[in-house]
Every structure is written in C-alpha cells, then in structure tokens.
C-alpha positions as CSV (number, residue, x, y, z in Angstrom):
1,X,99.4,167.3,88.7
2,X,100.4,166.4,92.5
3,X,101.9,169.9,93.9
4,X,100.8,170.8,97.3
5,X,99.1,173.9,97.2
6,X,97.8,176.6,99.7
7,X,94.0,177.1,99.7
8,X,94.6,180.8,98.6
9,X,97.3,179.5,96.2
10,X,94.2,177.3,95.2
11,X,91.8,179.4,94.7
12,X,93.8,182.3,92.7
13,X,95.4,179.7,90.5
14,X,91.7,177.7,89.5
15,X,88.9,180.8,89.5
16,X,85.1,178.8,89.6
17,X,86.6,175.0,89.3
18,X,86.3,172.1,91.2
19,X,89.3,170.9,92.5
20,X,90.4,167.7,94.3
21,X,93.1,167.8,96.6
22,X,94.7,164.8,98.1
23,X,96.3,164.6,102.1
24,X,94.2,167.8,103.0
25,X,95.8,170.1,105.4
26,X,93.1,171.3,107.6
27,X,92.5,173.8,110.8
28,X,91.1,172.7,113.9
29,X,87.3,174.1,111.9
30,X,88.0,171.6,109.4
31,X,89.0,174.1,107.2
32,X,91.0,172.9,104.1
33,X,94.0,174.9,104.0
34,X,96.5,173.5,101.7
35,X,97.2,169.5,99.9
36,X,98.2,168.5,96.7
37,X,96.3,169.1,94.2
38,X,95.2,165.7,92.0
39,X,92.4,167.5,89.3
40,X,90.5,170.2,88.8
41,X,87.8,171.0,86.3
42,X,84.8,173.6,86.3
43,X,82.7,170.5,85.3
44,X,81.9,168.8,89.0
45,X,81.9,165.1,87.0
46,X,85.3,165.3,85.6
47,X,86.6,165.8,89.1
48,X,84.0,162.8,90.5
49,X,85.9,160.8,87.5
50,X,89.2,161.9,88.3
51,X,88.1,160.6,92.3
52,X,87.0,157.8,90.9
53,X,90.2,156.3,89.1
54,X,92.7,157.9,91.5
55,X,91.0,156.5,94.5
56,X,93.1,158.5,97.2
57,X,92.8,157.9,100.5
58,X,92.3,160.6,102.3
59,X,91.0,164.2,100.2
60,X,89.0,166.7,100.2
61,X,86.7,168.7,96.6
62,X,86.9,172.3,96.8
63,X,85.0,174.7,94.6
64,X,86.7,178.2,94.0
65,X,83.8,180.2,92.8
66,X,81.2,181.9,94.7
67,X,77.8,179.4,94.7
68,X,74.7,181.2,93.5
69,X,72.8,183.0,96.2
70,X,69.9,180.3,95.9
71,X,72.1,177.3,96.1
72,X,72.2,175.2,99.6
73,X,75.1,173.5,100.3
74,X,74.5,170.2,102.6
75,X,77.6,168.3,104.3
C-alpha cells in the first residue's frame, strides 16, 4: 500500500492501528496531516518491522485510537 492519505482519511479508514506513513505532510505544529501510507497494523511491532525493511527516509507512526487515560506519551 503507497496511497497518500489525509489524516482524517487515515484515521476513519484504520480505527485503533498503527500506521506508518511515508513523506509526511505536516502543519507548521508538526501536525501530521496527510502522506502515503506504507503499513498499518494494531500490533505496534508489525509496523516497527514494516519500518524496518522499508527503511523510508522521511515518515512519521500514527496511532488512530484513543490511548488509555493512564498512558504517557513521551516524544
């Protein structure tokens, strides 16, 4: 799969998965808003894997779901 996709196009198409986009659009926030998507799983490793063979330059992992309220996320 290499379509370029929206975030919201993104998010309604993989509910609660990982997903790794390649050439990530982004706002001046940092904000992903669109790039083509290269995997997507709702296991986190699959996606690392997928990362890991496709090597792409520049991307951005997204998850779709809502985290747990006693999850932290550090960047």
């Amino acid at each position: 799969m290499n379509e370029i996709m929206t975030i919201a196009e993104i998010e309604a198409r993989f509910d609660s998965e990982w997903v790794l986009l390649g050439d990530p659009v982004t706002d001046p926030e940092l904000n992903v808003e669109s790039g083509h998507v290269l995997a997507h799983s709702p296991d986190r490793d699959e996606v690392d894997r997928s990362l890991l063979a496709l090597r792409p330059r520049h991307y951005a992992v997204c998850y779709t779901g809502r985290l747990p309220d006693d999850v932290a996320v550090v960047l």
